[in-house]
MDTraj code that builds the backbone (N, CA, C; nanometers):
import mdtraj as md
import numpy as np

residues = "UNK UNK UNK UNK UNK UNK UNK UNK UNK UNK UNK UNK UNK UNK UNK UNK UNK UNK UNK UNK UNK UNK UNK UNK UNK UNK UNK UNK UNK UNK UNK UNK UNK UNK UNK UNK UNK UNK UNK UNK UNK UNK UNK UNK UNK UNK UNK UNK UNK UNK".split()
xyz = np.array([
    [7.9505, 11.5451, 5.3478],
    [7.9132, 11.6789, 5.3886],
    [7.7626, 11.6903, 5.4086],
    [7.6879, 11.6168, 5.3115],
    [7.5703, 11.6363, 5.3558],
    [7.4787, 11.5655, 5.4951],
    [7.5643, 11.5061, 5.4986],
    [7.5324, 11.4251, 5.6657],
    [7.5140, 11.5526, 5.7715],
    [7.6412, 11.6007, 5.7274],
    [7.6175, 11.7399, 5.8753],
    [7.5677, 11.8191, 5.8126],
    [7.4895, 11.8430, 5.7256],
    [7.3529, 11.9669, 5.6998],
    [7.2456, 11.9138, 5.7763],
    [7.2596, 11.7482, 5.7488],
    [7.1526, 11.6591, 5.7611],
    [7.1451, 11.7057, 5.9587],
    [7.2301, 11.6527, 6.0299],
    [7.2453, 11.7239, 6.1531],
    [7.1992, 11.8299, 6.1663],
    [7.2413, 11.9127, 6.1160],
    [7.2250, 12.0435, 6.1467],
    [7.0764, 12.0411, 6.1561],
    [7.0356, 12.0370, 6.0358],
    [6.8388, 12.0531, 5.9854],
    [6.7948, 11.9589, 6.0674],
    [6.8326, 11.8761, 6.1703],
    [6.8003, 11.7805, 6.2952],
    [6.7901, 11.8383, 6.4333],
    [6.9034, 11.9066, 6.4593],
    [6.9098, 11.9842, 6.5589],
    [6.8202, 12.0908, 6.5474],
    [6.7941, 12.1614, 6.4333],
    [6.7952, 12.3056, 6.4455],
    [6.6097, 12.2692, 6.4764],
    [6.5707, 12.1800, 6.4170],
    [6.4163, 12.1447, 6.4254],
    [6.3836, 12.1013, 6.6087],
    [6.4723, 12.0709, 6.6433],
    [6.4746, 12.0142, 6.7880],
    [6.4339, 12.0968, 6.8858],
    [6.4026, 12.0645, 6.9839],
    [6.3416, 12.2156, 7.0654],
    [6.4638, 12.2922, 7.1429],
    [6.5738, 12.1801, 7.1802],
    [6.7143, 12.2071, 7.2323],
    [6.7659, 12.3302, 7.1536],
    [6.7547, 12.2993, 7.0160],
    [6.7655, 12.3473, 6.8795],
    [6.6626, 12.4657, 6.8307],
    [6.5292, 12.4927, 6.8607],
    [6.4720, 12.5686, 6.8979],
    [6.5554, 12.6899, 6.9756],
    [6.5547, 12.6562, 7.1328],
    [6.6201, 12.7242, 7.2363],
    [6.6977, 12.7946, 7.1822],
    [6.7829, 12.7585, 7.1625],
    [6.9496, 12.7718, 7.1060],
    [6.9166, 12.8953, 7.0075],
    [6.8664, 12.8555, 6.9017],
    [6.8440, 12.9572, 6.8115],
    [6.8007, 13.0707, 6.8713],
    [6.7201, 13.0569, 6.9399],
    [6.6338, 13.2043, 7.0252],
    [6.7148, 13.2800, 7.0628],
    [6.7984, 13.1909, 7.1626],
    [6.9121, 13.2711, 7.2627],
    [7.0179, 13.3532, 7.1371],
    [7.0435, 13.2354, 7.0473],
    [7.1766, 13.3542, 6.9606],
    [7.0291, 13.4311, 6.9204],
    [6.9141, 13.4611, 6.8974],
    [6.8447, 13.6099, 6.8006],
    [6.8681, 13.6745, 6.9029],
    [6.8584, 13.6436, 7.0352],
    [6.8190, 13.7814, 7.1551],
    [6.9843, 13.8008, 7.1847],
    [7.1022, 13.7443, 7.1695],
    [7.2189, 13.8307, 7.1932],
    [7.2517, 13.8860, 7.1060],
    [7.2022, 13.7978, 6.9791],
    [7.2634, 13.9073, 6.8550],
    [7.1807, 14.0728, 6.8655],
    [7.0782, 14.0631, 6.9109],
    [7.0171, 14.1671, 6.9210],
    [7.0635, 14.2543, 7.0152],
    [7.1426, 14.2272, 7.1057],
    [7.1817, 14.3222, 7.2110],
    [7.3479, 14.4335, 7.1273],
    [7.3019, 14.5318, 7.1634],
    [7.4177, 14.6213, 7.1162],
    [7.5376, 14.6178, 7.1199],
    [7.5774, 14.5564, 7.3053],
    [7.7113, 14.5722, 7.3560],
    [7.7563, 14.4234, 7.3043],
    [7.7003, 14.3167, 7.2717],
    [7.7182, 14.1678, 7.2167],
    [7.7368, 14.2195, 7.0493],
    [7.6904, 14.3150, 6.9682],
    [7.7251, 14.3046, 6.8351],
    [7.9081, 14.3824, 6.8583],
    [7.8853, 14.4998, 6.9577],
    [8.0164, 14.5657, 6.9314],
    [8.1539, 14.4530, 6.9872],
    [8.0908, 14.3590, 7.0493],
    [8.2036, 14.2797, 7.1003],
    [8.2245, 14.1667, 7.0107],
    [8.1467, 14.1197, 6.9557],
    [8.1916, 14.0365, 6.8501],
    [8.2044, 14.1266, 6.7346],
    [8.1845, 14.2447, 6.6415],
    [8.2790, 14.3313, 6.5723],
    [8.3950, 14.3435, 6.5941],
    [8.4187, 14.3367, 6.7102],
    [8.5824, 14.4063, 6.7628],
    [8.6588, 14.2256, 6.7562],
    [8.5874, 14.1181, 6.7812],
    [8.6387, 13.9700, 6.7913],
    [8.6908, 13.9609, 6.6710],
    [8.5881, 13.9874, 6.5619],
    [8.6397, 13.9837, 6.4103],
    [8.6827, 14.0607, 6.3473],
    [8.7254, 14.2045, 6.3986],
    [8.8410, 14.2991, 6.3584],
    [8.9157, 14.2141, 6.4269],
    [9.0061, 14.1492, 6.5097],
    [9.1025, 14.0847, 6.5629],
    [9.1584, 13.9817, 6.4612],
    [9.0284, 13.8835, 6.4608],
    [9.0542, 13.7569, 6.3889],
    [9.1262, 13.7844, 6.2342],
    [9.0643, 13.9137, 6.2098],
    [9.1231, 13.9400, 6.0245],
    [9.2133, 13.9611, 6.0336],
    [9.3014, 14.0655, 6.1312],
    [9.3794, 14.1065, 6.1378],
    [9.4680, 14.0239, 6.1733],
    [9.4971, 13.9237, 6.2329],
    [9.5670, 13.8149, 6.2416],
    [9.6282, 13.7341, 6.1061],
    [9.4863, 13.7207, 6.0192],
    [9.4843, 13.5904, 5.9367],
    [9.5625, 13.7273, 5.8115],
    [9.5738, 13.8274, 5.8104],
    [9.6559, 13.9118, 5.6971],
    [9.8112, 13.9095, 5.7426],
    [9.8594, 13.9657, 5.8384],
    [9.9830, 13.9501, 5.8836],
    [10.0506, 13.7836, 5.8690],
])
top = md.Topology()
chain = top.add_chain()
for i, resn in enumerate(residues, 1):
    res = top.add_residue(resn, chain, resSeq=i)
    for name in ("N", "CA", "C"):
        top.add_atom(name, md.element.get_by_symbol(name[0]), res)
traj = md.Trajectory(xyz[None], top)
């Protein structure tokens, strides 16, 4: 398991990895992107209870 942290803390230092990160802060930041993934994971729960 710690191999893929090890990845992770590889990528995330990377500039690819950089990028990446940016892009998810600026959609998470957009309004109509939080209400659509809210409504993704009201779905997903609601699945995994039934």
């Amino acid at each position: 398991m710690s191999g893929v942290l090890q990845r992770l803390k590889q990528f995330a230092q990377s500039p690819q990895g950089r990028r990446t990160i940016e892009q998810v802060r600026r959609t998470a930041a957009d309004p109509r992107r939080r209400a659509q993934a809210r409504r993704l994971f009201g779905k997903l729960r609601d699945r995994r209870s039934v």
